[in-house]
C-alpha positions in Angstrom: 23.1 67.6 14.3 22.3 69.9 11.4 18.7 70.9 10.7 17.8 72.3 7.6 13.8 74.1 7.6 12.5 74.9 4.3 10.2 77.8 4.8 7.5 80.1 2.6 6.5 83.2 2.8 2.7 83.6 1.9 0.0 85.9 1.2 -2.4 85.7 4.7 -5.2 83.6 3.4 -7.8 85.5 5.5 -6.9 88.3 3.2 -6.2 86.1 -0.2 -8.3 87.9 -3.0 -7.9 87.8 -7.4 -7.3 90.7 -9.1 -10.4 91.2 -11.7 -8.3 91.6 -14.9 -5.2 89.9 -14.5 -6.8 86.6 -13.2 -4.0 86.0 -10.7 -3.5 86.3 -6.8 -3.6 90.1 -5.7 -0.7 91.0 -3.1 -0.7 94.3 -3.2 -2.0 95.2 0.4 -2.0 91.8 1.0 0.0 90.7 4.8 1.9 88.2 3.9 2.9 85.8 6.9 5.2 82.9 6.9 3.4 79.7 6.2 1.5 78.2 9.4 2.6 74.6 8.3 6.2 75.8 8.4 5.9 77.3 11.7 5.1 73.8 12.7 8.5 72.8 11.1 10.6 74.7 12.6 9.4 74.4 16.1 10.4 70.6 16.0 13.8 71.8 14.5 14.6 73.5 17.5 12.6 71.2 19.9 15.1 68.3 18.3 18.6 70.8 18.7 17.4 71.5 22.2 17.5 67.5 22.7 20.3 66.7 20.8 22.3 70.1 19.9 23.3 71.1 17.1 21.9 73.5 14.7 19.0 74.9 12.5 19.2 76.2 9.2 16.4 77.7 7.8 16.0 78.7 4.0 13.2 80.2 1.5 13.2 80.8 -1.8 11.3 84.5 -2.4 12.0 87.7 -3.1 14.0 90.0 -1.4 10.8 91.2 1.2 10.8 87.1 1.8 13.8 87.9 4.7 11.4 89.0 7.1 10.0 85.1 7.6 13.6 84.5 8.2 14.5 87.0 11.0 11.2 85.9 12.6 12.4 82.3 12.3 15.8 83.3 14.2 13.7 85.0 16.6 12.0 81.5 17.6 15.0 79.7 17.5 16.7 79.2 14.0 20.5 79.7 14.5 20.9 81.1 11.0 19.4 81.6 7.6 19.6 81.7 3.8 17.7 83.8 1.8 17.7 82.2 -2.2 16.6 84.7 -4.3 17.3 85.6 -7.9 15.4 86.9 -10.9 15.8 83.6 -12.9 13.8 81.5 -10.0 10.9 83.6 -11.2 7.6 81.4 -12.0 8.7 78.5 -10.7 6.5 75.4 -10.1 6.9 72.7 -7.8 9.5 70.6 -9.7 11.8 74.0 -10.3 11.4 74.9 -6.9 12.6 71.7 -5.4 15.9 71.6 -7.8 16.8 75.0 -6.5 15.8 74.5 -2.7 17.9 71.1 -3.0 20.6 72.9 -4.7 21.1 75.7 -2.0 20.6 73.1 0.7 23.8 71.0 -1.4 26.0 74.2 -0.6 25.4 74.0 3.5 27.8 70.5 3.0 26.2 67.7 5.4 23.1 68.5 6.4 21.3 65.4 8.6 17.4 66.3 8.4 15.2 68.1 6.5 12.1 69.4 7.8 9.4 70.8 5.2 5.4 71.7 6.3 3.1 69.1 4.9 1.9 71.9 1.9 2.2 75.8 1.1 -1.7 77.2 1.7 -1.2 79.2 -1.5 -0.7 76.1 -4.0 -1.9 73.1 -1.9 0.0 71.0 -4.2 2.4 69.3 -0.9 5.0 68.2 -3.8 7.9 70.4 -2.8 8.9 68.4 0.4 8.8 65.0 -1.5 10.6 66.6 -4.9 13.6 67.6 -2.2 14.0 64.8 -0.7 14.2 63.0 -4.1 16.9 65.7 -5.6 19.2 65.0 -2.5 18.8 61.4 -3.0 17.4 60.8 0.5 14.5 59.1 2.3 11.4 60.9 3.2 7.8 60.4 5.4 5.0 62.6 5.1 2.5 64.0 7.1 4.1 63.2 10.6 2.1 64.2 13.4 4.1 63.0 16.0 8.0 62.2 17.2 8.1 59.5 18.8 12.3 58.6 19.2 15.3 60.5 18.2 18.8 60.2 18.3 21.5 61.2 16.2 21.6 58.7 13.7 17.6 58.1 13.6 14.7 59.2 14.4 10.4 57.5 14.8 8.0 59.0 14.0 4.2 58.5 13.3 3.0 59.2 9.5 -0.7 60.5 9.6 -3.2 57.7 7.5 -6.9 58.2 6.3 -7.0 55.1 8.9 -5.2 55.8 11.6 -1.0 56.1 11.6 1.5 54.6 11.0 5.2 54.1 12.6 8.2 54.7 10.5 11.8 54.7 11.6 14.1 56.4 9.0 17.8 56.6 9.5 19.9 60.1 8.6 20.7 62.4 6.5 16.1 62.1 5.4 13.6 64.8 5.0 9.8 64.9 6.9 6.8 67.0 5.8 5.0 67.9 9.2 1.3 68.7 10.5 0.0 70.9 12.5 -0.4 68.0 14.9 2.8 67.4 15.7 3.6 70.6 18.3 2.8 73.9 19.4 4.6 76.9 17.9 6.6 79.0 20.5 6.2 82.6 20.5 9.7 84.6 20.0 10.7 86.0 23.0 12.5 89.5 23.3 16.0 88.1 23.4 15.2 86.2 20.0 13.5 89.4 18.6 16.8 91.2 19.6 19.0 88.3 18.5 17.0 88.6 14.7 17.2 92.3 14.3 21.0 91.9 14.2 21.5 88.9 12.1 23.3 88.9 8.7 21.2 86.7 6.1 22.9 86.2 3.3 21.9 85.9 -0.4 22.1 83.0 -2.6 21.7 83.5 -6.2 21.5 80.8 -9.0 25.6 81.0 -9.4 26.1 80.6 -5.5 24.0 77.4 -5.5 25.5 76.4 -9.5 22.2 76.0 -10.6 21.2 74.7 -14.2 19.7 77.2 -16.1 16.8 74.9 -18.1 16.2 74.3 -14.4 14.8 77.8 -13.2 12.2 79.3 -13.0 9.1 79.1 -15.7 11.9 77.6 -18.3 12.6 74.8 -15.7 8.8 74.3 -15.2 6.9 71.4 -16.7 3.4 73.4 -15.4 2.3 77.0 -15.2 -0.4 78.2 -14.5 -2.8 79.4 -17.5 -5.2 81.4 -15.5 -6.9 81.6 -12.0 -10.5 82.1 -11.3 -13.3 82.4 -8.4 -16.0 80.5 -9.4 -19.5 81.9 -10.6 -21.9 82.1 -7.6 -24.9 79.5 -8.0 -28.7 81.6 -7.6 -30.8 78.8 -7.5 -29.8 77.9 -4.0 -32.2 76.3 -1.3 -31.8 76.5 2.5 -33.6 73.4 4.5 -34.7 74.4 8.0 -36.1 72.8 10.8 -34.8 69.4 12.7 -32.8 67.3 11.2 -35.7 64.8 10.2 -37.6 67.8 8.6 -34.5 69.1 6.4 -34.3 65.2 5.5 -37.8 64.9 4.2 -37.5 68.6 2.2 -34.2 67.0 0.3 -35.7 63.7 -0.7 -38.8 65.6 -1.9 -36.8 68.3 -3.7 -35.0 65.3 -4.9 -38.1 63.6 -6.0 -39.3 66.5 -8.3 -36.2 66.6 -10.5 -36.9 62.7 -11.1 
């Protein structure tokens, strides 16, 4: 079985902060970490090859500093990764950045699942995963929080619902978006941290995965981003205190003198 992890490096969201005159995310001095739903991702990669066999593949799309989420993804368990990085894939959104993760994922040959985190925390948008899936031309679920059955030709899992969950069976090759439900990451252990430090990740650029042009980057994005802003701070703020009946009766009369 062949396991393919799409992975992000992100800006730690503890330390996430805009810069006053440009409008957009500050990194400089910023830790970036890999992102905690794709921690989730890969640790059911590798729980699934240690079932089944196989192996895991895991990729990013980033700049070249990007290839330290993929040696600590070797050190957990990956087998090997792909660093796609390339000037044109600058400014992407989330329909460029799917054509060029499907595209590199096209050169591994047969690749049977896919396994995305449910969202990036630095866009929130969760449309990467889905837009993958739909480039190869292969089933996807969602939000699984749980697997239930595997083999080598399927796998069940349960979809996470507003109402509960569902049970979906999809057959191979597919792609699933996870949750943090679904496992506990492992913590790499010294022979993985050894095994990282000596791995050879190579670099795919936009000719090595025969990427379209129009497709890349800000000319292959149908939305950018115009500006980004915190919002103003509100003064005329009340705090209720008390029990919970009090701070009820101090809202419906505060209510009742703007009516």
């Amino acid at each position: 079985m062949h396991i393919v992890v799409c992975i992000k490096q992100v800006p730690d969201a503890k330390d996430v902060r805009l810069d006053p005159e440009t409008n957009t995310l500050a990194r400089e001095g910023v830790e970036s970490i890999m992102n905690p739903y794709d921690r989730h991702a890969l640790e059911e990669a590798v729980a699934l090859k240690e079932e089944h066999g196989g192996t895991v593949t895991v990729i990013t799309m980033g700049p070249p500093q990007a290839e330290e989420v993929l040696r600590e993804s070797i050190a957990c368990g990956a087998d090997q990764a792909l660093l796609v990085s390339d000037r044109a894939f600058a400014g992407a959104d989330t329909w460029a950045t799917s054509y060029t993760l499907a595209k590199a994922i096209q050169t591994l040959g047969k690749v049977d699942l896919t396994l995305c985190g449910k969202q990036a925390i630095d866009g929130d948008t969760a449309q990467v995963g889905p837009g993958i899936a739909c480039r190869l031309g292969v089933p996807f679920v969602t939000c699984v929080q749980k697997t239930r059955q595997s083999s080598t030709e399927s796998i069940i899992v349960e979809r996470m619902m507003d109402d509960g969950f569902d049970v979906v069976q999809v057959p191979f090759p597919a792609l699933l978006t996870v949750v943090k439900d679904i496992n506990e990451p492992r913590v790499a252990s010294l022979k993985g941290k050894m095994k990282a430090k000596k791995a050879t990740i190579p670099t795919l650029s936009a000719a090595d995965i025969q990427a379209e042009p129009q497709n890349l980057g800000l000319t292959g994005s149908p939305t950018q981003v115009v500006r980004v802003f915190s919002p103003e701070a509100r003064g005329d703020r009340t705090v209720f205190t008390g029990t919970v009946e009090e701070q009820v009766d101090q809202l419906v009369r505060q209510l009742k003198d703007h009516f």
